[in-house]
LOPA-49832 format. One line per 3 residues: number of its first residue (from 1); for each residue x, y, z of C-alpha. Coordinates in steps of 0.05 Angstrom, whole numbers, plus 5000, padded with zeros to 4 digits. Layout:
residues N
NUM = X/Y/Z ~ ... .
This chain:
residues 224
1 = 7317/7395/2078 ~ 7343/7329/2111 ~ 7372/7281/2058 .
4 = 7318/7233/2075 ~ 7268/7276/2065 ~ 7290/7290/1985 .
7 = 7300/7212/1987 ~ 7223/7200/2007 ~ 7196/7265/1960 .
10 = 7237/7233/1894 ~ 7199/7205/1853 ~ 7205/7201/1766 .
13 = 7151/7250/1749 ~ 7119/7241/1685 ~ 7075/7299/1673 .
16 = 7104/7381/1686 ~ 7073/7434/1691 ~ 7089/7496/1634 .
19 = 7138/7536/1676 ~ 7209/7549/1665 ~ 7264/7537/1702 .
22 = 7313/7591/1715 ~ 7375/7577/1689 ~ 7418/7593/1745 .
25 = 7378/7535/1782 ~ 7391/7473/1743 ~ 7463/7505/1742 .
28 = 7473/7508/1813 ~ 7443/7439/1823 ~ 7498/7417/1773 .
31 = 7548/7454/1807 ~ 7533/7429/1878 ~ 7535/7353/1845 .
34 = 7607/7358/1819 ~ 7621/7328/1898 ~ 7586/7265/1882 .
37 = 7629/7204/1894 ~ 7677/7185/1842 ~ 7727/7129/1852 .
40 = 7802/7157/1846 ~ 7765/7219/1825 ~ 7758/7207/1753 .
43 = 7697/7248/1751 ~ 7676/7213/1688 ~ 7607/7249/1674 .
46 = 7587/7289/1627 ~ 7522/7336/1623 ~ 7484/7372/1565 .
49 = 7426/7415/1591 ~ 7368/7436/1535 ~ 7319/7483/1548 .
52 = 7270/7530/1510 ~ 7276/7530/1434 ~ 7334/7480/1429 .
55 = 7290/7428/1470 ~ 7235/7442/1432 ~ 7275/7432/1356 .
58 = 7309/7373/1384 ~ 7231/7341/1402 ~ 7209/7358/1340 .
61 = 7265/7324/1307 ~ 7261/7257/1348 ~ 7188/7265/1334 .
64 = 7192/7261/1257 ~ 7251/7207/1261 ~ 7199/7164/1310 .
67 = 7147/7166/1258 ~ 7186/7125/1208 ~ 7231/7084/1263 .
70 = 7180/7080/1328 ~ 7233/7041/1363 ~ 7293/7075/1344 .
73 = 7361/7064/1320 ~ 7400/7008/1340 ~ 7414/7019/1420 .
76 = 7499/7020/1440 ~ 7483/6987/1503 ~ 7429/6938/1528 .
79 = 7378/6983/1574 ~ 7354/6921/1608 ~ 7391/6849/1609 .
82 = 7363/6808/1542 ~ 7339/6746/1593 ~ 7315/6781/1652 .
85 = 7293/6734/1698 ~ 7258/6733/1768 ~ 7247/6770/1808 .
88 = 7273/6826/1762 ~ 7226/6816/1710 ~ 7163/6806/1748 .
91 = 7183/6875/1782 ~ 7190/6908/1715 ~ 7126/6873/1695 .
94 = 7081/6909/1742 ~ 7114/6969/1740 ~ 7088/6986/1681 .
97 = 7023/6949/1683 ~ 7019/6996/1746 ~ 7036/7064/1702 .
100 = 6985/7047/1650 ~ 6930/7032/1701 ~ 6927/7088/1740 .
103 = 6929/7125/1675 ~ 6871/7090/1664 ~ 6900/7052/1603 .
106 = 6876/6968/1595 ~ 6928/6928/1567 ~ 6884/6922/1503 .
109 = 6894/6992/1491 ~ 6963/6982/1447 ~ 6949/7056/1416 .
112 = 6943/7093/1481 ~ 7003/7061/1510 ~ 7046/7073/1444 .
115 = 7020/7153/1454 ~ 7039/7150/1527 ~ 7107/7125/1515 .
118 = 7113/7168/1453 ~ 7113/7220/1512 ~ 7192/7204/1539 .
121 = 7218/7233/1482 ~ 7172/7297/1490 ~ 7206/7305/1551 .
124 = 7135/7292/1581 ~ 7125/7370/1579 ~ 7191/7385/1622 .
127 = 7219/7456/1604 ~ 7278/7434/1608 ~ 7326/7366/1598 .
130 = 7396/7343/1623 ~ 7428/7297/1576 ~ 7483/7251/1608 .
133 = 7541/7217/1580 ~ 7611/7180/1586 ~ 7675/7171/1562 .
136 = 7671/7106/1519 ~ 7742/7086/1555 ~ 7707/7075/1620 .
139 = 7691/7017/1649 ~ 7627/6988/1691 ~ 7655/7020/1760 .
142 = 7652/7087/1716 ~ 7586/7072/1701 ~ 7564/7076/1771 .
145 = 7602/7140/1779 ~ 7559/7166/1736 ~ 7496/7134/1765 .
148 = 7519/7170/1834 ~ 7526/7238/1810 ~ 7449/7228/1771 .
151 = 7429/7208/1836 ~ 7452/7277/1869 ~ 7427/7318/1817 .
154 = 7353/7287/1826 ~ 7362/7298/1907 ~ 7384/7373/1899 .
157 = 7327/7375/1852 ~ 7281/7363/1907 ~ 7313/7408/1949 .
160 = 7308/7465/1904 ~ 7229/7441/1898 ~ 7239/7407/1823 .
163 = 7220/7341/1803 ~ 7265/7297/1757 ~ 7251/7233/1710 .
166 = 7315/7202/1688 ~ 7297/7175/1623 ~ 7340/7124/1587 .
169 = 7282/7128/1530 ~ 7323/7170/1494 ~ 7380/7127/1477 .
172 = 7337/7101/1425 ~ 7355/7160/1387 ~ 7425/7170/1408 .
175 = 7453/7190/1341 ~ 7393/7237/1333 ~ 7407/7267/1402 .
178 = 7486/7262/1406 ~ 7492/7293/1329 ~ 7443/7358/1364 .
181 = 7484/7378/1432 ~ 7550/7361/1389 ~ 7565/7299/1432 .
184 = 7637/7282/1417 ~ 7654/7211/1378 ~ 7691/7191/1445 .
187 = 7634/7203/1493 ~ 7581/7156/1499 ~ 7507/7172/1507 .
190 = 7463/7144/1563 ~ 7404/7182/1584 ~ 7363/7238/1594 .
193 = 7325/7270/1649 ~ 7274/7312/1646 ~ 7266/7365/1696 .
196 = 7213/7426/1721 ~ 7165/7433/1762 ~ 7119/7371/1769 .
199 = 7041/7376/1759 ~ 7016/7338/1825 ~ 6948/7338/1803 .
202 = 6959/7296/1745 ~ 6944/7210/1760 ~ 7016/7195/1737 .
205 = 7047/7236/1786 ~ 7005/7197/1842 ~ 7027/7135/1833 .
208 = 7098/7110/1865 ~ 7126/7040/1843 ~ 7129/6992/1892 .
211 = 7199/6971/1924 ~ 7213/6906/1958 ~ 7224/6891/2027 .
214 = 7279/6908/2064 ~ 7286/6832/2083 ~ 7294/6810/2021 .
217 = 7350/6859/1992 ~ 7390/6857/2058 ~ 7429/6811/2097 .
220 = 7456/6824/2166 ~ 7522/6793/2182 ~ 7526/6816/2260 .
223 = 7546/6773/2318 ~ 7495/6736/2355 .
């Protein structure tokens, strides 16, 4: 598979279908993703992969702690800037006005939108999930590292015919979810991803966010 091709097939997938992954996949994936770029080669990432009845006490936990805290504990980093202004949050605005409608969901729905969020930390069905993290000694170019090697994994996902949904949801509950894979006091959490084998056929998996024009995220600096 050309790298451009996994680039166009990614997508977050929000609905998977109830089939296990074999192990030895996700662990090749992570293998392959060790060469993902890392400046000075700090190689400051960190992965936690749940699957079967782990996953599956660890929703059930987040589950019961979400019915008395629906948003959580208080979050260790800021998953979107406080003041986000435009065109950032206009983009972020009808990204999810776009989920919830071709879910079929108005805006005066607040119920169905809470259930369909409620869904992150079910791992929207995924058999299996990858929980990242950092050493809290890194800085912001770490950060990125760490961003770059999530970004492999989701492209040798697609090569290996998975579907991925990175899912910083769950760093709502990052005590609840560092105390259950034993997530030393030194390493930071961030996210989650889900991963599996994607149910096509379902409306949220047809839908793709929009992305802005090359024009306006690029400028050319060439000679005349």
């Amino acid at each position: 598979m050309r790298v451009a091709d996994a680039v166009a097939a990614r997508f977050s997938a929000r609905a998977f279908l109830d089939q296990p992954v074999p192990p030895e996949v996700i662990e090749r994936i992570l293998d392959r993703a060790r060469r993902a770029p890392s400046g000075g080669n700090l190689q400051p990432w960190h992965v936690y992969v749940a699957s079967g009845e782990p996953l599956r006490k660890l929703i059930g936990k987040i589950r019961r702690k979400a019915l008395l805290k629906p948003r959580g504990e208080k979050p260790e980093y800021d998953v979107y800037p406080p003041d986000l202004h435009e065109p950032y949050r206009g983009r972020r605005y009808k990204c999810g006005e776009d989920l919830y409608a071709a879910l079929g969901i108005p805006r005066e729905d607040k119920p169905a939108r809470w259930r369909q969020f409620a869904r992150n930390l079910q791992a929207f069905g995924a058999p299996a999930v990858l929980f990242f993290s950092i050493d809290r000694a890194m800085g912001k170019n770490q950060w990125a590292h760490l961003g770059m090697f999530m970004q492999t994994v989701m492209l040798l996902a697609v090569e290996e015919g998975l579907h991925t949904c990175p899912q910083e949801a769950w760093s709502a509950f990052h005590g609840a979810v560092g105390k259950f894979i034993g997530l030393p006091d030194e390493q930071m959490f961030y996210c989650g991803m889900s991963i599996g084998f994607a149910d096509l056929d379902h409306p949220i998996n047809q839908w793709r966010t929009e992305r802005a024009p090359l024009s306006e995220i690029a400028r050319f600096l060439t000679d005349d």
